[in-house]
C-alpha positions as CSV (number, residue, x, y, z in Angstrom):
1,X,28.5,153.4,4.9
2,X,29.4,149.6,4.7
3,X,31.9,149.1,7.7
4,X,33.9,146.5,8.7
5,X,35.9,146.3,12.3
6,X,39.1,143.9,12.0
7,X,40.1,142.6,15.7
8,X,37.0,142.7,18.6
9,X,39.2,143.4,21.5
10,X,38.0,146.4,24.0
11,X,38.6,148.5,21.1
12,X,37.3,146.7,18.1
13,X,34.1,146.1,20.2
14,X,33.5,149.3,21.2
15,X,33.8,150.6,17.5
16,X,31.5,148.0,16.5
17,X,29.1,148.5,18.9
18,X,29.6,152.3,18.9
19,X,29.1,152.8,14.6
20,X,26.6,150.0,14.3
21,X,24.0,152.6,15.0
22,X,24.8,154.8,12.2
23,X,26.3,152.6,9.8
24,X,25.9,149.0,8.7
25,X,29.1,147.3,10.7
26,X,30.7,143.9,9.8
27,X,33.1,142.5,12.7
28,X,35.8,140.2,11.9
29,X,38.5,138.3,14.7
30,X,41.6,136.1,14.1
31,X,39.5,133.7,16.7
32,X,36.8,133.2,14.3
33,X,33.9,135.6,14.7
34,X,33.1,136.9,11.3
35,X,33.6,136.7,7.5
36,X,37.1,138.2,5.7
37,X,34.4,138.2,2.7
38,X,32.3,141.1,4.7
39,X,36.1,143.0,5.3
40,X,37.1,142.7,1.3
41,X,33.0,144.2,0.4
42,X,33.4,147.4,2.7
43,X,33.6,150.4,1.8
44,X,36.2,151.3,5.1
45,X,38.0,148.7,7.6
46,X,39.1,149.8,11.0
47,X,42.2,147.5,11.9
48,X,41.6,147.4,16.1
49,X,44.1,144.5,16.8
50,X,46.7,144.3,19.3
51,X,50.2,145.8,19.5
52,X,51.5,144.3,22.6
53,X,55.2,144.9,24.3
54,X,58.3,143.4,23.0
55,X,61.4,142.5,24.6
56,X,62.8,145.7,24.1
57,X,59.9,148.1,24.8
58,X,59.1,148.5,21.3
59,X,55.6,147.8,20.2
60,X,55.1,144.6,18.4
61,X,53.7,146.0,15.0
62,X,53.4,142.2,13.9
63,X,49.4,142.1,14.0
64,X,49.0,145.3,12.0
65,X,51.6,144.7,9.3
66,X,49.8,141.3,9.0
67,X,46.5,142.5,8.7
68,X,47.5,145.1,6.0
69,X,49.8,142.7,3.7
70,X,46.6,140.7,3.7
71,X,44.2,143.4,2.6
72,X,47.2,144.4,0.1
73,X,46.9,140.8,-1.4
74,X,43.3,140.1,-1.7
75,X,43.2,143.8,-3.2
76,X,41.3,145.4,-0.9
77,X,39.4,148.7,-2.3
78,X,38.1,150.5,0.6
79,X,39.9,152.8,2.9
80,X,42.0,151.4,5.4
81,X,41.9,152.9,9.0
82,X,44.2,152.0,11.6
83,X,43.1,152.6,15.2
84,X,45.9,149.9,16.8
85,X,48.6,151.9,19.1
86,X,51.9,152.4,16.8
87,X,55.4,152.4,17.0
88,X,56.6,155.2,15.1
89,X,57.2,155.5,11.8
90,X,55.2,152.3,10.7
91,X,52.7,154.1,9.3
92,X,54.7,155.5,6.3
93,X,56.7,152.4,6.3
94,X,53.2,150.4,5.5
95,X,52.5,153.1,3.0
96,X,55.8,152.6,1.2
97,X,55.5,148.1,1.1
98,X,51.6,148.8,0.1
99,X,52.1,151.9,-2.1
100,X,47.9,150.4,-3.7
101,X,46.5,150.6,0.0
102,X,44.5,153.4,0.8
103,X,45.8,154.0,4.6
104,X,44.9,156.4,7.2
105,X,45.6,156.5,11.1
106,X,43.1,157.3,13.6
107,X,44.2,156.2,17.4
108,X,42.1,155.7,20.2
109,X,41.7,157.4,23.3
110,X,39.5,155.0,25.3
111,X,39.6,153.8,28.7
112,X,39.7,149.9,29.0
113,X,36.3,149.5,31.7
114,X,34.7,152.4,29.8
115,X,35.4,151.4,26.2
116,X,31.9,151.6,24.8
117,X,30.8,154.8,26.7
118,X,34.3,156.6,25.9
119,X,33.6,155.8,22.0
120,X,30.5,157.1,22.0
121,X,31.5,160.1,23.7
122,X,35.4,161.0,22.6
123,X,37.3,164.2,23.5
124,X,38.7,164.7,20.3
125,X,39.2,163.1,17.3
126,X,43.1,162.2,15.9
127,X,43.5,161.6,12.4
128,X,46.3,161.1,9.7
129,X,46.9,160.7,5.5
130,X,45.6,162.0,2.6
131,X,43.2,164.8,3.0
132,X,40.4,162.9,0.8
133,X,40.7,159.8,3.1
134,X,40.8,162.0,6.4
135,X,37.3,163.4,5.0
136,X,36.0,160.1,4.5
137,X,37.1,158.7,7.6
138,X,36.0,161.5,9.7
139,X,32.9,161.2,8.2
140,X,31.8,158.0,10.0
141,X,31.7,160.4,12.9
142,X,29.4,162.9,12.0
143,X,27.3,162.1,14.6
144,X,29.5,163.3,17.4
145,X,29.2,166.8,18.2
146,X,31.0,169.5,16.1
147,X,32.5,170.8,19.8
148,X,34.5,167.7,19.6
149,X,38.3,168.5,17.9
150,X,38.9,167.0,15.0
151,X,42.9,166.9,14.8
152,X,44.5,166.7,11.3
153,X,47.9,166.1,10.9
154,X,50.7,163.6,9.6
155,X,51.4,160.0,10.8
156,X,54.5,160.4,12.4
157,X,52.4,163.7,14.8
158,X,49.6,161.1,15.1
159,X,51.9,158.0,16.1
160,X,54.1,160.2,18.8
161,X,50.1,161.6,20.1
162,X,48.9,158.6,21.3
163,X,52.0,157.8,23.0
164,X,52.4,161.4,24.4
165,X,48.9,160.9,25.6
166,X,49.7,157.4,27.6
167,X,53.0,158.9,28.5
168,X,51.6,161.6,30.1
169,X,49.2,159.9,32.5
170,X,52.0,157.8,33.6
171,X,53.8,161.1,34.6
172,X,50.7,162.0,36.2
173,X,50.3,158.9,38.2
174,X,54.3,158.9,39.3
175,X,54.5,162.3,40.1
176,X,51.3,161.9,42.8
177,X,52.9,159.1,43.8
178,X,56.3,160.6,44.6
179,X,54.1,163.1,46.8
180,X,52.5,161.1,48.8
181,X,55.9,159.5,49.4
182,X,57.1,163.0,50.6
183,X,54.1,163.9,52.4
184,X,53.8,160.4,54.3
185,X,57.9,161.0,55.2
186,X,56.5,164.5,56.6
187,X,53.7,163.0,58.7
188,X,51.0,164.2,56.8
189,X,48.1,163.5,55.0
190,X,48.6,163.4,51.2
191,X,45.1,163.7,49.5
192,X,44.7,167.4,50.7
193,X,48.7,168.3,49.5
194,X,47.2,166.9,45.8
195,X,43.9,168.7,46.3
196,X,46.0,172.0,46.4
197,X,47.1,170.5,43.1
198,X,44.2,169.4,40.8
199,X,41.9,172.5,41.9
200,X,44.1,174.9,40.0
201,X,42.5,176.5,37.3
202,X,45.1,175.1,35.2
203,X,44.4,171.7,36.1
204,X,40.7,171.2,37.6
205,X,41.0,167.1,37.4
206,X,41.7,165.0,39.9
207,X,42.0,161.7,37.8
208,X,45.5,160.5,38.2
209,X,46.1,162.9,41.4
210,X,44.7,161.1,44.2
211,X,47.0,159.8,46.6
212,X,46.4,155.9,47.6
213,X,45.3,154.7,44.3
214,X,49.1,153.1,43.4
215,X,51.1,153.3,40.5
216,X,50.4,153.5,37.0
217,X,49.1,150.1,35.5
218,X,47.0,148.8,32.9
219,X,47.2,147.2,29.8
220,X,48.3,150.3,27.6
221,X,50.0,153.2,29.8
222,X,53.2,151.1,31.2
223,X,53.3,149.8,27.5
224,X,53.1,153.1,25.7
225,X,55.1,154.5,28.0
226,X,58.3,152.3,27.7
227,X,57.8,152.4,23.7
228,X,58.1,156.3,23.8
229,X,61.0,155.8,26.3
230,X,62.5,153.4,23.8
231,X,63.1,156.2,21.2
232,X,64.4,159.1,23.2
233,X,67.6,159.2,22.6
234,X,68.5,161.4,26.0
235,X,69.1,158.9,28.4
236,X,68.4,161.4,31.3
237,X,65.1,162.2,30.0
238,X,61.8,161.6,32.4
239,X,60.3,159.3,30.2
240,X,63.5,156.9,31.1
241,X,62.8,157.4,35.2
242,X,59.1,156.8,35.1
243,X,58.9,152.8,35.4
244,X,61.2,152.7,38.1
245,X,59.2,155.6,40.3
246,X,55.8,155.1,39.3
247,X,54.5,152.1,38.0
248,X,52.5,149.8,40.0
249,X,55.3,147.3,40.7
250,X,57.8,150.0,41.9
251,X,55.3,151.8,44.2
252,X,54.0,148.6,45.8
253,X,57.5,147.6,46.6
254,X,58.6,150.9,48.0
255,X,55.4,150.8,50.0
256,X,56.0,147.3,51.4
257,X,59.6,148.3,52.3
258,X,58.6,151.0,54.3
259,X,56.2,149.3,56.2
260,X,58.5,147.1,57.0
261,X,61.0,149.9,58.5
262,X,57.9,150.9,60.4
């Protein structure tokens, strides 16, 4: 299949370098790498750019809307697969301004240092939209293993996943870090108190459970996590606490503050 990638960030660059092996893969940046004219002659663009933080802890949908009005004017053919993290919702709201676009949504689940390796090897594969276009998209993954999930569902399931999913390691992260605070209070050492933890049969990871490692940080968690905060309307929900007790900048304060008591 004739691909083309639009934005070579970590993402864009590891689906170029990860479907270049099975398919013949255009890349195209804002920063000049590539040719629009290789995007408009494919048969499926993946849209990889940026949704960064705004102001309000919404995600700045500015990038994608872009990049799809533009496809929508030059009359783009192909299918349209959006892989950018999403504010809710904007998916059927670029359906409804670009009702001639063929759009699907397909987030991903990489992790920044391990972009490439993580592509090449997912857990599972999310996607959204019509059920033709879901086929066709998945089918520029035949090559991962049928073990690997593919999950099918609506935009607005897909949108709130990849949230969830960033959401949930930042829980991760802040409630390890909210034992270590007890444990250190108690005199003791933390990493065995968390190893009772993560060799449960129910959990069986350690990632995000070690004591000493900090708060949760990184370009996409705190973000993801303050836009899924930014829609929950319960304002004594956990998703509103978790910036304040676990993210890098709140543990290394309360860390330096209690050194300093000591």
């Amino acid at each position: 299949m004739k691909i083309s990638i639009i934005g070579l960030g970590s993402v864009g660059k590891a689906a170029e370098l990860g479907l270049d092996e099975f398919h013949e893969v255009s890349g195209y940046d804002i920063d000049g790498r590539g040719n629009w004219q290789d995007v408009l002659t494919s048969e499926l663009s993946f849209v990889c750019v940026n949704t960064d933080a705004s102001e309000d802890s919404t995600l700045d949908m500015s990038n994608v809307i872009a990049v799809c009005s533009k496809l929508s004017e030059d009359e783009y053919c192909g299918l349209v697969v959006v892989k950018s993290t999403l504010h809710p919702g904007t998916m059927d709201k670029m359906e409804s301004e670009h009702p001639l676009l063929r759009l699907a949504y397909m987030p991903e689940f990489l992790r920044e240092k391990d972009a490439v390796e993580w592509f090449a090897e997912p857990d599972r594969i999310v996607i959204s939209g019509e059920q033709e276009d879901m086929e066709i998209a998945l089918s520029c993954f035949d090559w991962v293993p049928d073990s690997v999930p593919r999950l099918r569902m609506n935009h607005l399931e897909a949108e709130l996943g990849k949230l969830a999913h960033n959401a949930y390691i930042a829980t991760k992260v802040t409630f390890t870090c909210e034992i270590e605070r007890i444990a250190k209070e108690f005199g003791v050492d933390p990493y065995p108190v968390m190893e009772s933890v993560w060799t449960d049969r129910r959990v069986r990871n350690s990632a995000h459970l070690t004591p000493g490692l900090g708060g949760f940080d990184g370009k996409c968690v705190p973000k993801d996590t303050a836009a899924l905060s930014s829609v929950d309307s319960d304002p004594n929900s956990i998703l509103k606490i978790l910036e304040e007790r676990g993210s890098k900048e709140a543990v290394d304060l309360r860390n330096l503050n209690q050194m300093r008591d000591e």
